[in-house]
MARBA-144444 format. One record per residue: residue number from 1; residue in three letters; x, y, z of N, C-alpha, C in turn. Coordinates in Angstrom, 3 decimals. Each point is the difference from the previous one (the first is absolute). Layout:
ATOM     k     r       n.c1       n.c2       n.c3      ca.c1      ca.c2      ca.c3       c.c1       c.c2       c.c3
ATOM   NUM   ALA          X          Y          Z          X          Y          Z          X          Y          Z
...
//
This chain:
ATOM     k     r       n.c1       n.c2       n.c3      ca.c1      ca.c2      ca.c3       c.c1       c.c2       c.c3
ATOM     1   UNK    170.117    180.265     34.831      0.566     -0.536      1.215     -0.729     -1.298      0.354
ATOM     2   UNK      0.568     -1.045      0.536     -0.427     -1.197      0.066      0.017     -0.294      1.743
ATOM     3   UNK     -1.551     -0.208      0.110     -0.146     -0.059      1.302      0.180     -1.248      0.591
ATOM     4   UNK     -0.164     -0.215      1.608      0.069     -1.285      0.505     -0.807     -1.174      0.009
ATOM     5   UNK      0.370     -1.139     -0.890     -1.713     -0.932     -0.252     -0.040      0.156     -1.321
ATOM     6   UNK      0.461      1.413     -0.796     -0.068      0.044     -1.732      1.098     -1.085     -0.851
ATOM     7   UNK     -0.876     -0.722     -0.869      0.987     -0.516     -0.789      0.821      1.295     -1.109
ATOM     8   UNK      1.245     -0.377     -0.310      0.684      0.653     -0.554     -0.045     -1.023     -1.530
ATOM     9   UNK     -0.546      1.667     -1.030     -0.274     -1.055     -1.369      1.175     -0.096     -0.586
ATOM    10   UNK      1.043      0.919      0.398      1.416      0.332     -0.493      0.828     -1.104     -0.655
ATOM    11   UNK      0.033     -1.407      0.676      0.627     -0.914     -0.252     -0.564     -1.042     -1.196
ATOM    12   UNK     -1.412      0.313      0.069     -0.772     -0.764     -0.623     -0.127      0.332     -2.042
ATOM    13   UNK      0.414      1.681     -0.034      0.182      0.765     -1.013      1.304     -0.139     -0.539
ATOM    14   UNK      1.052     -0.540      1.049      1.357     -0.048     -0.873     -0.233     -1.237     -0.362
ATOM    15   UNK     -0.639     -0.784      0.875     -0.059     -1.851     -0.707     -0.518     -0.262     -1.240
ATOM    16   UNK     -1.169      0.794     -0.544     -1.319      0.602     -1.138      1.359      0.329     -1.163
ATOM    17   UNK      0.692      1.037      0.432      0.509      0.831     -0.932      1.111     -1.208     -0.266
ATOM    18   UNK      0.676     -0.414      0.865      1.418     -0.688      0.019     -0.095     -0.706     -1.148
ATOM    19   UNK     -0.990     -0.605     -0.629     -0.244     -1.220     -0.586     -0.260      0.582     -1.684
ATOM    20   UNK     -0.471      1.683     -0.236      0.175      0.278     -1.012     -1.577     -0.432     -0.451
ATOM    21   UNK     -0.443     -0.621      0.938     -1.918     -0.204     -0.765     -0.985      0.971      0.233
ATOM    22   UNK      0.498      0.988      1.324     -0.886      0.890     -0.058      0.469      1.473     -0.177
ATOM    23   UNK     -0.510      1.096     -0.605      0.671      1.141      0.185      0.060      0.622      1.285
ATOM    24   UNK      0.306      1.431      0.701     -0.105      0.365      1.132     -1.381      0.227      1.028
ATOM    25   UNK     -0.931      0.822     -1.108     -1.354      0.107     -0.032     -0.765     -1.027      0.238
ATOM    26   UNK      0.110     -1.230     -0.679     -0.646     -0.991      0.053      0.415     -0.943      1.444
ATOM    27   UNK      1.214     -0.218      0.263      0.304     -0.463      0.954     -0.214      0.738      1.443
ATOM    28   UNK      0.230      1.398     -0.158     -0.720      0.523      1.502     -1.344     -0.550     -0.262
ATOM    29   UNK     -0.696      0.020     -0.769     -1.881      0.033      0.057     -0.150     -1.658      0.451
ATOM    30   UNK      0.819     -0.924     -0.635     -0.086     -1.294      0.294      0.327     -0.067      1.368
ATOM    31   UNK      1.333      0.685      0.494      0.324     -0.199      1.695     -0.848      0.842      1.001
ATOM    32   UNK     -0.817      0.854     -0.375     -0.782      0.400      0.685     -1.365     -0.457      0.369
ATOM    33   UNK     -0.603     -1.020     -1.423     -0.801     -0.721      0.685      0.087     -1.220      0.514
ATOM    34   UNK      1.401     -0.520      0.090      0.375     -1.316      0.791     -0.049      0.461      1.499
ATOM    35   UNK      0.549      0.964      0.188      0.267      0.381      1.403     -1.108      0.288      0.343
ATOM    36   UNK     -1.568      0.519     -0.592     -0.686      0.633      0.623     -0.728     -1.313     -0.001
ATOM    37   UNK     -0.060     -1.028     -0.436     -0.608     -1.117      0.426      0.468     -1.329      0.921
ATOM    38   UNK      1.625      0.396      0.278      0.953     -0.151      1.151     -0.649      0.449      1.343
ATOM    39   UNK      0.118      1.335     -0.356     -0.390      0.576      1.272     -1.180      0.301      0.808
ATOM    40   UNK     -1.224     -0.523     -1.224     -1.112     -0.290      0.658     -0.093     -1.213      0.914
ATOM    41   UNK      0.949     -1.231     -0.874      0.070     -1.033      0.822      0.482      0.055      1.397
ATOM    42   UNK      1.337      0.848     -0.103      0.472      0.018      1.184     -1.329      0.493      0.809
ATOM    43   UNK     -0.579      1.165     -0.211     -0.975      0.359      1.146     -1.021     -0.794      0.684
ATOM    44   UNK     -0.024     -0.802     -0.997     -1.171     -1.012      0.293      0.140     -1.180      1.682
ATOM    45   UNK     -0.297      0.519      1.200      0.805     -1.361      0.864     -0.787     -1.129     -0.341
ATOM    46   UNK     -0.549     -0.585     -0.535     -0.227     -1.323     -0.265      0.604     -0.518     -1.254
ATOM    47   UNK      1.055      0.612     -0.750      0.297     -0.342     -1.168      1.487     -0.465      0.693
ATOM    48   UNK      0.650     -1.295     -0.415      0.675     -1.231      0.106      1.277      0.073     -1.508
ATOM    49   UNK      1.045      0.056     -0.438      0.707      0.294     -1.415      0.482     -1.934      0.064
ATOM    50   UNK     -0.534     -0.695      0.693      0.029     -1.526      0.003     -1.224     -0.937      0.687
ATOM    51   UNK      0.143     -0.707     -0.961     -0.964     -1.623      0.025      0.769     -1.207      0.324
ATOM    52   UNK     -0.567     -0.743      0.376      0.686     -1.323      1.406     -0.928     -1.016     -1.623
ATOM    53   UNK      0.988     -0.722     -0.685     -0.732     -0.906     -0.475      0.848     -1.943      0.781
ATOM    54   UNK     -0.717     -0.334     -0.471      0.110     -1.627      0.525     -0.029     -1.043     -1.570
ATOM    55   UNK      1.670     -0.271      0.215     -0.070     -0.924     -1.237      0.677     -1.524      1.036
ATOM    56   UNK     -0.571     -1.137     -0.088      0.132     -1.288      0.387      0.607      0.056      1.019
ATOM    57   UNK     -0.927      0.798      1.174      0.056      0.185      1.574      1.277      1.026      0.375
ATOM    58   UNK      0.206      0.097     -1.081      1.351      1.411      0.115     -0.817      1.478     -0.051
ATOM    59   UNK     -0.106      0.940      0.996     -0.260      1.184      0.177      1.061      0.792     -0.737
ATOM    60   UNK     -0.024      1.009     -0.808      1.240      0.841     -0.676     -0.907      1.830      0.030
ATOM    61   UNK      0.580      0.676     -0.091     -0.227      1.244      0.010     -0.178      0.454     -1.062
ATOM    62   UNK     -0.887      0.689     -0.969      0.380      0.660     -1.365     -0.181      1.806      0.090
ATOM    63   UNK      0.711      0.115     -1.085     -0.900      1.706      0.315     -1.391      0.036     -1.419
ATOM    64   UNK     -0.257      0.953      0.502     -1.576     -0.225     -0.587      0.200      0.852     -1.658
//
């Protein structure tokens, strides 16, 4: 059961599999440690998923 705040690896395992590069096994184990290093981020409140860079007085947004 997928709680409130949990990433869901579900989507991340059909994307793995969709592509035919990973088997089932391998792709849950791969989406499980994306999410669990997702979701540390999320916990983190000082952690930001964007950087403010400055190219020739132009401010632009990136994600990190």
């Amino acid at each position: 059961m997928k709680q409130m705040g949990q990433i869901d690896t579900e989507p991340f395992v059909k994307a793995l599999t969709g592509r035919r590069r990973y088997n089932k096994e391998e792709a849950e184990q791969i989406a499980l440690e994306t999410c669990s290093l997702w979701q540390k981020d999320l916990g983190d409140p000082h952690w930001y998923p964007f950087k403010i860079v400055t190219i020739g007085g132009k401010s632009k947004v990136q994600l990190c």
